[in-house]
N, CA and C of each residue as an Amber inpcrd file, in Angstrom:
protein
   198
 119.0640000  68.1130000 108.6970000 119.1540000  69.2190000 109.6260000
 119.0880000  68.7440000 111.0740000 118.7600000  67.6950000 111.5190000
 118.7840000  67.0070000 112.7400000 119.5900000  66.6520000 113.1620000
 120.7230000  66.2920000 112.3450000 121.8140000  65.5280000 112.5690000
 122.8370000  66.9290000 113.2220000 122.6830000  68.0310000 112.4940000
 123.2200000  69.1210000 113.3670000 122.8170000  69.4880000 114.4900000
 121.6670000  69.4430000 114.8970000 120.7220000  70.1550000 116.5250000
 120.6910000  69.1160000 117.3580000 121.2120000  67.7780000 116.8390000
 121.7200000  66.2770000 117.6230000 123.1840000  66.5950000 118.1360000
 123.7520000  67.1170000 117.4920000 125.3000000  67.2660000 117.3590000
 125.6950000  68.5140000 118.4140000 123.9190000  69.7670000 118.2350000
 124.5680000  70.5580000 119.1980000 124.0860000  70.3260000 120.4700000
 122.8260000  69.6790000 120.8800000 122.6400000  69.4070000 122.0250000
 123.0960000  68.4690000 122.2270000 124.0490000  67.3000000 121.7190000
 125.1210000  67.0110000 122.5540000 126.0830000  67.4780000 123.0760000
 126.4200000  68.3170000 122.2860000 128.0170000  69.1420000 123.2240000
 127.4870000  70.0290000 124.1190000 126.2250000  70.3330000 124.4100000
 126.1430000  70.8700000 125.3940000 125.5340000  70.4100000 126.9420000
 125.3160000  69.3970000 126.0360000 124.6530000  68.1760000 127.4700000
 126.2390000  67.7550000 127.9100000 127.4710000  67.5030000 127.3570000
 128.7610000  66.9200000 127.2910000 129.7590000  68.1380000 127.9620000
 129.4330000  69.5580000 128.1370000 130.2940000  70.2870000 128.0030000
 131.2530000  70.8040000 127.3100000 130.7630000  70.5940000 126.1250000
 132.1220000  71.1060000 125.4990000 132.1160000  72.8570000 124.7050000
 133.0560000  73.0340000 124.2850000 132.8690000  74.7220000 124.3440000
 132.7290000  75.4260000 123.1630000 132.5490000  74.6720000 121.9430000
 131.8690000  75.0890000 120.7450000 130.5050000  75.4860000 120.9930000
 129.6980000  74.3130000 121.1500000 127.9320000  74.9570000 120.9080000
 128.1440000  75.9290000 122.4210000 128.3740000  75.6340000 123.6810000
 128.7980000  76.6940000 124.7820000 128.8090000  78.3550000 124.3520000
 130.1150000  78.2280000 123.4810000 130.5780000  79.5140000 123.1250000
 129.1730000  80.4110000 122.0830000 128.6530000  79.5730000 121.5670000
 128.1370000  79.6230000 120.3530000 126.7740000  79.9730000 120.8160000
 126.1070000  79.5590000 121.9240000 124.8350000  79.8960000 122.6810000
 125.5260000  81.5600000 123.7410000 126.7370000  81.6320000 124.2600000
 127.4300000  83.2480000 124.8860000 127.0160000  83.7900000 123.6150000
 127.5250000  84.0760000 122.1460000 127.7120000  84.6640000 121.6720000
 126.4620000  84.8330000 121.1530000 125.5280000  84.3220000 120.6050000
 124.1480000  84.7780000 120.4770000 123.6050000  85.7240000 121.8050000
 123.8820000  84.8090000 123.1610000 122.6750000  85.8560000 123.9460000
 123.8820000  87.5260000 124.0330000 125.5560000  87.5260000 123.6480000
 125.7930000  88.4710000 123.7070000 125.0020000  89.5760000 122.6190000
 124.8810000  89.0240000 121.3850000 124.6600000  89.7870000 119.9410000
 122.8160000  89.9180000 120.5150000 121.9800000  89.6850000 121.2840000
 120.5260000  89.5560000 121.2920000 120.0740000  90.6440000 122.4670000
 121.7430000  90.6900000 123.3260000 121.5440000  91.9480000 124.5060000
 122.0920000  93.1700000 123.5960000 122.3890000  93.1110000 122.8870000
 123.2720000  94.2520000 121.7200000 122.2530000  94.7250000 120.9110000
 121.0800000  93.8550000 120.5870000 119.9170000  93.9860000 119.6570000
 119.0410000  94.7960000 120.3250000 118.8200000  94.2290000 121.4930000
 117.5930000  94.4890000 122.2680000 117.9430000  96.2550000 122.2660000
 119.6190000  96.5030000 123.2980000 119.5820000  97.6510000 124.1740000
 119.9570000  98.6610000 122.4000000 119.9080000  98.5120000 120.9730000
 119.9090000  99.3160000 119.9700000 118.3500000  99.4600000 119.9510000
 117.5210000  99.2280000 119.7740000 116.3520000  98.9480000 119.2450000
 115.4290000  99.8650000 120.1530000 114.4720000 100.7580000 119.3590000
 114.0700000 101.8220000 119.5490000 112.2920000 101.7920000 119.8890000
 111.5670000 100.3750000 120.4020000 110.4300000 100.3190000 119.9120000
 109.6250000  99.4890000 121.3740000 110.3940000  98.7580000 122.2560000
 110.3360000  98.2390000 123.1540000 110.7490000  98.1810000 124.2730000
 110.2730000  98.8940000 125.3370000 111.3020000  99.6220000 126.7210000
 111.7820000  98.5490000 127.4480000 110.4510000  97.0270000 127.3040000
 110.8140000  95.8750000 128.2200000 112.4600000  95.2180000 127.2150000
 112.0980000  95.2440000 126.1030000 113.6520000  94.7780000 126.0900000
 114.9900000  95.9520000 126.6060000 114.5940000  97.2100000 126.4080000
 115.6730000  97.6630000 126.1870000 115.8970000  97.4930000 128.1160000
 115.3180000  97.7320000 128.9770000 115.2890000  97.0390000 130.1580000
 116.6390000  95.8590000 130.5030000 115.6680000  94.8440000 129.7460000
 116.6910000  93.7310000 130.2210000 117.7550000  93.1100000 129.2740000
 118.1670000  94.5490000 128.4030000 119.1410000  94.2090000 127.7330000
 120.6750000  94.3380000 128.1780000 120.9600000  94.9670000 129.1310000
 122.0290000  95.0200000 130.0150000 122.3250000  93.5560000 130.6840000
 121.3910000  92.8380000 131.2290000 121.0720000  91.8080000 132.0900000
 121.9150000  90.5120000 130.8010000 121.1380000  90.7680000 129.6180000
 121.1560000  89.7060000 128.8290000 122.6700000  88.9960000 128.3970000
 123.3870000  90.8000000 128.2820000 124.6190000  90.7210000 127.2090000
 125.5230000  90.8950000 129.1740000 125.1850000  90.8870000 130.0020000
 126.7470000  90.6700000 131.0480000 126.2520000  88.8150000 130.5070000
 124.9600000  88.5510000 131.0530000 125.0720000  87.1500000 131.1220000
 125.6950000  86.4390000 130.5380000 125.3690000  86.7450000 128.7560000
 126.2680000  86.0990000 127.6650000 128.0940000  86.3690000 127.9220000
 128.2550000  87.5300000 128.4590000 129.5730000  87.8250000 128.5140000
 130.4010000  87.0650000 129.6550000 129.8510000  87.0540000 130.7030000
 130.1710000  86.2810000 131.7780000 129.7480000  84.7080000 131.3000000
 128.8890000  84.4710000 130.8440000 129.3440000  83.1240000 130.0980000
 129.7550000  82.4800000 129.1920000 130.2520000  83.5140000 128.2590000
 131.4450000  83.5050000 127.3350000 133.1460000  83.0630000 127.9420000
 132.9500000  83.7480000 128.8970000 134.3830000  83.9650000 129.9220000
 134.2950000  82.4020000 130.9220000 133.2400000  82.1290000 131.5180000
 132.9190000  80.5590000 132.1960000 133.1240000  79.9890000 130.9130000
 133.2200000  79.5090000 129.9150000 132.8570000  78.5150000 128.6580000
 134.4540000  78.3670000 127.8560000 135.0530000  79.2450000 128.0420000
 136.4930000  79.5530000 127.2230000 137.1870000  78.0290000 128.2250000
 136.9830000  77.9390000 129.0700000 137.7150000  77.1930000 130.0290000
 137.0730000  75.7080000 129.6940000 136.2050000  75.4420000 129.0560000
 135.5700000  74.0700000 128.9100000 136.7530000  73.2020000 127.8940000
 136.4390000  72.3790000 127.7070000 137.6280000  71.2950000 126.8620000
 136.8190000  71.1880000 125.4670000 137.4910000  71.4180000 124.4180000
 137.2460000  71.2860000 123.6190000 136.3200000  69.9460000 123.0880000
């Protein structure tokens, strides 16, 4: 299992736009979680914040080199 979390914090120390894309698309799906979720005002707060971030760095990351 190391040999994968080696593999992804290299491509992201390297730039490249797999693990990139792959860290957008979690914090998009975690601002999507937060602003559904019925139990916690501080997330639902900074769940707007979370999912532009992921989205706007979804959109910065598309452009990285494979």
């Amino acid at each position: 299992m190391s040999g994968v979390f080696r593999r992804f914090f290299s491509g992201l120390m390297r730039l490249r736009r797999g693990p990139w894309e792959m860290l957008a698309s979690i914090l998009i799906a975690l601002g999507v979680f937060m602003m559904m979720q019925p139990f916690w005002m501080v997330a639902y707060t900074w769940s707007f914040l979370v999912t532009l971030t992921g989205t706007v760095m979804f959109i910065i990351t598309s452009h990285f080199p494979e």
